[in-house]
C-alpha positions as CSV (number, residue, x, y, z in Angstrom):
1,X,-8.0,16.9,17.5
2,X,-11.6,18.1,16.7
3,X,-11.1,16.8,13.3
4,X,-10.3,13.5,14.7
5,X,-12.8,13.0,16.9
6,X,-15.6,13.8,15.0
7,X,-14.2,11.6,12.2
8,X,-13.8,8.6,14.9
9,X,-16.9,9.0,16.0
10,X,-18.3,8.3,12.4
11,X,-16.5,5.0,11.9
12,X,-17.5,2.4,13.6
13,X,-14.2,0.4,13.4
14,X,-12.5,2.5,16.3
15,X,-14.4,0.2,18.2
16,X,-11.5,-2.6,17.6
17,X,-8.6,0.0,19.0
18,X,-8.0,-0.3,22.6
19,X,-10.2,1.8,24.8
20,X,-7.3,3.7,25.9
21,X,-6.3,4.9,22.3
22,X,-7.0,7.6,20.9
23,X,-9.7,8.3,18.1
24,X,-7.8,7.9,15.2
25,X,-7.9,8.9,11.4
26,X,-8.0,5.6,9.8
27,X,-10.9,3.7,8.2
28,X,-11.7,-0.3,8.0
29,X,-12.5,-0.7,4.0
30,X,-11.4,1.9,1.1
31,X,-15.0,2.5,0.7
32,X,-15.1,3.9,4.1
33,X,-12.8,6.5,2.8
34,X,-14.6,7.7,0.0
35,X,-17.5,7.5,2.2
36,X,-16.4,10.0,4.9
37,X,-14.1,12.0,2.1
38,X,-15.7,12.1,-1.2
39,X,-12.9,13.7,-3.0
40,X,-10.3,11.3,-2.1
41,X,-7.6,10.2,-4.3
42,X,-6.0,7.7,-5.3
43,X,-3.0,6.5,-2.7
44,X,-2.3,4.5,0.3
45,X,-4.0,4.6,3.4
46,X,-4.3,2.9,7.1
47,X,-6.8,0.6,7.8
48,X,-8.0,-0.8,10.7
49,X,-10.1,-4.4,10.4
50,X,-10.9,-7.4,12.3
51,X,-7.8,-6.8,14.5
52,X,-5.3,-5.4,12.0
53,X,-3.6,-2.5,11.2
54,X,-2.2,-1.9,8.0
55,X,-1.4,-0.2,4.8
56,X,-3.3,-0.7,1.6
57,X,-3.4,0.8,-1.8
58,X,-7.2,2.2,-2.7
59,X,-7.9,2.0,-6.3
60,X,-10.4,3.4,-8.2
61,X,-11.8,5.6,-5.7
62,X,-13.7,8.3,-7.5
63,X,-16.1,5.0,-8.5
64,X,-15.9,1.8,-6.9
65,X,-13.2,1.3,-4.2
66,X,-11.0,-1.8,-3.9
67,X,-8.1,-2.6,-1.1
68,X,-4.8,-3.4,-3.0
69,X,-1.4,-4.2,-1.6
70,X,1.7,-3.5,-3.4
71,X,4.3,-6.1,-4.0
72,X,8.1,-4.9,-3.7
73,X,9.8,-8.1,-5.6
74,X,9.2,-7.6,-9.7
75,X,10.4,-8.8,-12.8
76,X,10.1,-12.1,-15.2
77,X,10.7,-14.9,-12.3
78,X,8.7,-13.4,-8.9
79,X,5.4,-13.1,-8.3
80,X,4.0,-14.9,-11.8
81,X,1.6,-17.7,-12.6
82,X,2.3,-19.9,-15.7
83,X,0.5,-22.8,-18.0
84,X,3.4,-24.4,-19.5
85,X,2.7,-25.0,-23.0
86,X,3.2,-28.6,-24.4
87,X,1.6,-31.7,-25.0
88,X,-2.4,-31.5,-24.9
89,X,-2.0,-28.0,-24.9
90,X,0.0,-26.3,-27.7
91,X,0.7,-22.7,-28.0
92,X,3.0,-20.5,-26.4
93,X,3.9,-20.3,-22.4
94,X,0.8,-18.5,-20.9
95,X,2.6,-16.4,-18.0
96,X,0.7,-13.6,-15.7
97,X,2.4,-11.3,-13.6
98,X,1.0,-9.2,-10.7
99,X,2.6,-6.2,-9.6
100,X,-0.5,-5.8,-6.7
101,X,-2.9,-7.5,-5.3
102,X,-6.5,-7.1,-4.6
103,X,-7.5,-8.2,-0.8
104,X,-10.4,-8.3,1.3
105,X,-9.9,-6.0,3.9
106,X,-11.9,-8.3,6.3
107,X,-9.7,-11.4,6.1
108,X,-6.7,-10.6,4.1
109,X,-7.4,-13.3,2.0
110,X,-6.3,-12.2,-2.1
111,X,-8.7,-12.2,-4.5
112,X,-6.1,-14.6,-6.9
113,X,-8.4,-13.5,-10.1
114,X,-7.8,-9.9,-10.1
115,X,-6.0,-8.8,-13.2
116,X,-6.0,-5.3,-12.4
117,X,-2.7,-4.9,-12.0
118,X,-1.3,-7.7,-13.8
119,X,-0.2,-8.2,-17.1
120,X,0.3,-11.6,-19.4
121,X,1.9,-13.2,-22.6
122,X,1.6,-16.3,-24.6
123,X,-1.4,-17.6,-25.6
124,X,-2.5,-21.6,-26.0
125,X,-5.2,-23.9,-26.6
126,X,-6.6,-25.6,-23.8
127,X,-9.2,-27.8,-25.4
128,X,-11.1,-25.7,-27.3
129,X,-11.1,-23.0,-25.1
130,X,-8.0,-20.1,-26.2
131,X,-6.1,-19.4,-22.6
132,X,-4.5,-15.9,-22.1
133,X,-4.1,-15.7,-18.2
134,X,-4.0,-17.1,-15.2
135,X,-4.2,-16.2,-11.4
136,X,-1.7,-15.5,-8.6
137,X,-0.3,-18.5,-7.0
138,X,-1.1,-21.3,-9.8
139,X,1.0,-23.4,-12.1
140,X,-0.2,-25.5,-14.9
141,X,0.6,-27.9,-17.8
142,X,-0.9,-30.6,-19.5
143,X,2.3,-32.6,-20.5
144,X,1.7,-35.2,-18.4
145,X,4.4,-33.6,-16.2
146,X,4.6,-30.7,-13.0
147,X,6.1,-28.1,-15.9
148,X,3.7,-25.5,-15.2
149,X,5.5,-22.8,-12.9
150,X,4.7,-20.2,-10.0
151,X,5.8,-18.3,-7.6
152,X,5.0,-15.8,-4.6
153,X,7.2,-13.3,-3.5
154,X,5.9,-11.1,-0.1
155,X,9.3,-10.0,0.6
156,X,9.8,-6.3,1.4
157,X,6.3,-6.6,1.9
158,X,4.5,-6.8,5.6
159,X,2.9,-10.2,4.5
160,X,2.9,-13.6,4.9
161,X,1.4,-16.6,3.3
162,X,-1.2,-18.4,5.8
163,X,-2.6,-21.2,3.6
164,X,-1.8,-24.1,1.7
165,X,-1.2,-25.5,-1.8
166,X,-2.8,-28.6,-3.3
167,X,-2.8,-30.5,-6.6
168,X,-6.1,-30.8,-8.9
169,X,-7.0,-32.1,-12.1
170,X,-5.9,-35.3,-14.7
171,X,-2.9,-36.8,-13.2
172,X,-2.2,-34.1,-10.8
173,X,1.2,-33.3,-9.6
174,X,3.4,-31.1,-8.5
175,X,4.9,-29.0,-4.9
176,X,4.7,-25.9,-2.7
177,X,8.1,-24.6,-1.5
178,X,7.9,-22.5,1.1
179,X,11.1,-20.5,2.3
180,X,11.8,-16.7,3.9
181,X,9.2,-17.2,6.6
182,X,6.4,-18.1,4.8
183,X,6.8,-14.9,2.6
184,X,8.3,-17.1,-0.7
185,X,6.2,-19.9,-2.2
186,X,7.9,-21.7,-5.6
187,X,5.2,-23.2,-6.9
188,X,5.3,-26.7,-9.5
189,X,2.2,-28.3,-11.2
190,X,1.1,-30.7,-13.9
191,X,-0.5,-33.4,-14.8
192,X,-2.5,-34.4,-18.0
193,X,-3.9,-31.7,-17.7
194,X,-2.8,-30.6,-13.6
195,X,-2.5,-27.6,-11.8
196,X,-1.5,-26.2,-8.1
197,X,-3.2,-23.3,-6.8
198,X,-4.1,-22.4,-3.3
199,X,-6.4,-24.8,-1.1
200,X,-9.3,-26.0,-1.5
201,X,-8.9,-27.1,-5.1
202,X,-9.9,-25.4,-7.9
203,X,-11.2,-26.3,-11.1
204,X,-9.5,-25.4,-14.7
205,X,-7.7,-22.3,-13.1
206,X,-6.9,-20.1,-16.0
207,X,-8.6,-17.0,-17.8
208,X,-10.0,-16.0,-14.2
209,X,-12.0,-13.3,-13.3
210,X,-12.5,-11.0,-10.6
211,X,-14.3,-12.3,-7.4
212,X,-12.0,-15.3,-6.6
213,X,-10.6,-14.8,-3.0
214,X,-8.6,-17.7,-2.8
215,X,-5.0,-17.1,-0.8
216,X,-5.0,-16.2,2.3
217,X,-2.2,-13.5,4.2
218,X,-1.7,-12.4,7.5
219,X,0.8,-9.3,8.9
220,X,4.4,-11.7,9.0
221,X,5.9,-12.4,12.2
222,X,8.3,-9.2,11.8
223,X,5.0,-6.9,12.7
224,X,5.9,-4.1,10.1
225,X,8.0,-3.1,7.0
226,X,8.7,0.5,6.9
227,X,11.1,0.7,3.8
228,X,8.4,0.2,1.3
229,X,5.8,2.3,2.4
230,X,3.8,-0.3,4.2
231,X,2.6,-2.0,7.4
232,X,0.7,-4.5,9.2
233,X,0.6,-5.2,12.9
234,X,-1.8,-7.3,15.0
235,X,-3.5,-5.3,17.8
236,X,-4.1,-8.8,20.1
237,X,-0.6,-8.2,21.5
238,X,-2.0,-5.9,24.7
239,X,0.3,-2.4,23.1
240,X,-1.8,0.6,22.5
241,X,-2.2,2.4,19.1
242,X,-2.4,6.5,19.4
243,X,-2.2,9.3,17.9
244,X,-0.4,13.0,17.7
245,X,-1.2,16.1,15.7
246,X,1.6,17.9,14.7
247,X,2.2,20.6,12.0
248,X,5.0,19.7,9.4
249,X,5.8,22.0,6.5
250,X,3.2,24.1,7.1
251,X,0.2,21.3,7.4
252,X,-1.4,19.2,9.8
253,X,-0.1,15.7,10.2
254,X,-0.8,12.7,12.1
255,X,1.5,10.5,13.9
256,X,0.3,7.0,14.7
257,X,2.2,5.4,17.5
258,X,2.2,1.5,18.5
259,X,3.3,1.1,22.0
260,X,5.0,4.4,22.4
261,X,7.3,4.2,18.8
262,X,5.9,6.0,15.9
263,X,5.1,3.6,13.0
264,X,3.3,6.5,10.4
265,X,2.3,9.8,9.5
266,X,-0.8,10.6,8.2
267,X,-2.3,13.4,6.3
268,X,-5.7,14.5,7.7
269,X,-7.5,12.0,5.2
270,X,-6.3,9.4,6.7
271,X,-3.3,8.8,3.7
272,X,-0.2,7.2,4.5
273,X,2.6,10.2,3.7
274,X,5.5,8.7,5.6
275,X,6.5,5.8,7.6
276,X,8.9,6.0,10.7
C-alpha cells in the first residue's frame, strides 16, 4: 500500500475520488502515466477525469501520449465514414474506417480527425482538390442526393453518443438514426455538394487532420462493459471507489472495487490486466 500512497499523493486527480476511497493507482491523462512511469508501455489503463472512471488505450507512449478507446464492432458496414462518389464529384467511393478512437480525456469528446487507427479506400475529385479520407461520424455526396453514408457503432463498448447531427453545405440533406441506446448512429447526407457530421456544422469535412474534437461520448447508461476489456462509470452516484492489494501468480495486483463489487485488476502501473 506504500506504493500506492506515494503514487496518489503525486497525482493530483485523487482529488475527484470520494474522500473515503482509497489512494488509488490510476492517472487522469495518458501523459500522467508516462510522467510518473517513464518506461510504460503501450496498453490500457484506468483513468480517472472530471468525474469519470474509465478504460482507455495509451498510444504512443515512449513519445507523445494520446487517450484512445477501442471499438468492439468491425468490418465494411460499422463504424465508417463515406463520400459517395457521383455527380460533381467523380472517382471512386471514398470510405474510412476506424478501428479506435482518439478522445480527450477531459470531456470524452472524439477527436473525429484522427486517422491513427483508421484506414481508407477510393479516391475522388472534389473540385480540384483529390479526397482520400474522411472523419468518424460524416457522410457525403455531391449528387444532389443524401448518398453519402455513415455509421457509429459503440456497442460492446462502455460508450454512448451525447451529441447531435446536423446537415451543411450546397443543398444539404440527409438523417441521424439513433438506436441501441444511443450507442448506434446510421448516418445519411448529401446535397450538391452536402454532408452530416456531428454538431455544430462543419465545413468541407473530408481529408481531416488531427486536432478536430468534434463528437462527443459519455459512460452509457449500463455503467460498465467488462467483456471487452473496458469501462466507464460516473462517480456522482454517491458509491465509493477502492482499492485491494493482493498477490496473484506470484505479483502484486490491484483490485479496484465500485460500491463493494470488483470492477478491475490492475498491475502496479496502473494497466488494466483483467476486468471482473
Amino acid at each position: 500500500m506504500a506504493f500506492l500512497a506515494v503514487m496518489g499523493a503525486a497525482l493530483p486527480v485523487v482529488a475527484q475520488v470520494p474522500a473515503h476511497a482509497s489512494a488509488l493507482p490510476v492517472f487522469s491523462s495518458c501523459q500522467d502515466v508516462r510522467r510518473t512511469n517513464p518506461i510504460a508501455r503501450d496498453g490500457t489503463y484506468l483513468l480517472i477525469n472530471n468525474g469519470n472512471v474509465f478504460t482507455a488505450y495509451c498510444h504512443n507512449m515512449a513519445t507523445r501520449p494520446s487517450e484512445y478507446i477501442t471499438l468492439a464492432r468491425r468490418g465494411r458496414d460499422v463504424n465508417f465514414s463515406q463520400y459517395t462518389a457521383g455527380g460533381a464529384s467523380p472517382g471512386t467511393d471514398v470510405r474510412t474506417a476506424f478501428t479506435r478512437l482518439r478522445i480527450d480525456p477531459r470531456t470524452l469528446t472524439v477527436d473525429i480527425g484522427d486517422l491513427t487507427f483508421a484506414s481508407s479506400t477510393g479516391s475522388l475529385r472534389h473540385g480540384s482538390t483529390t479526397v482520400t479520407s474522411m472523419p468518424y461520424g460524416a457522410a457525403m455526396a455531391c449528387t444532389g442526393r443524401a448518398d453519402g453514408r455513415g455509421n457509429i457503432d459503440l456497442r460492446d463498448t462502455p460508450f454512448q453518443v451525447n451529441d447531435t447531427f446536423v446537415t451543411a453545405g450546397n443543398g444539404s440533406s440527409g438523417s441521424a438514426s439513433v438506436s441501441a441506446r444511443n450507442q448506434v448512429v446510421g448516418l445519411q447526407g448529401g446535397g450538391y455538394c452536402g454532408w452530416i457530421t456531428p454538431a455544430p456544422a462543419m465545413y468541407n469535412p473530408f481529408n481531416p487532420s488531427p486536432g478536430t474534437p468534434h463528437l462527443e461520448l459519455r459512460c452509457a447508461r449500463t455503467g460498465m462493459v467488462f467483456s471487452r476489456g473496458q469501462f466507464c462509470l460516473r462517480l456522482d452516484n454517491g458509491a465509493p471507489v477502492t482499492t485491494q492489494v493482493r498477490r496473484q501468480g506470484g505479483q502484486g495486483r490491484v483490485i479496484v472495487q465500485h460500491g463493494g463489487k470488483a470492477v478491475a485488476v490492475l498491475s502496479p502501473d496502473g494497466r488494466v490486466h483483467s476486468l471482473r
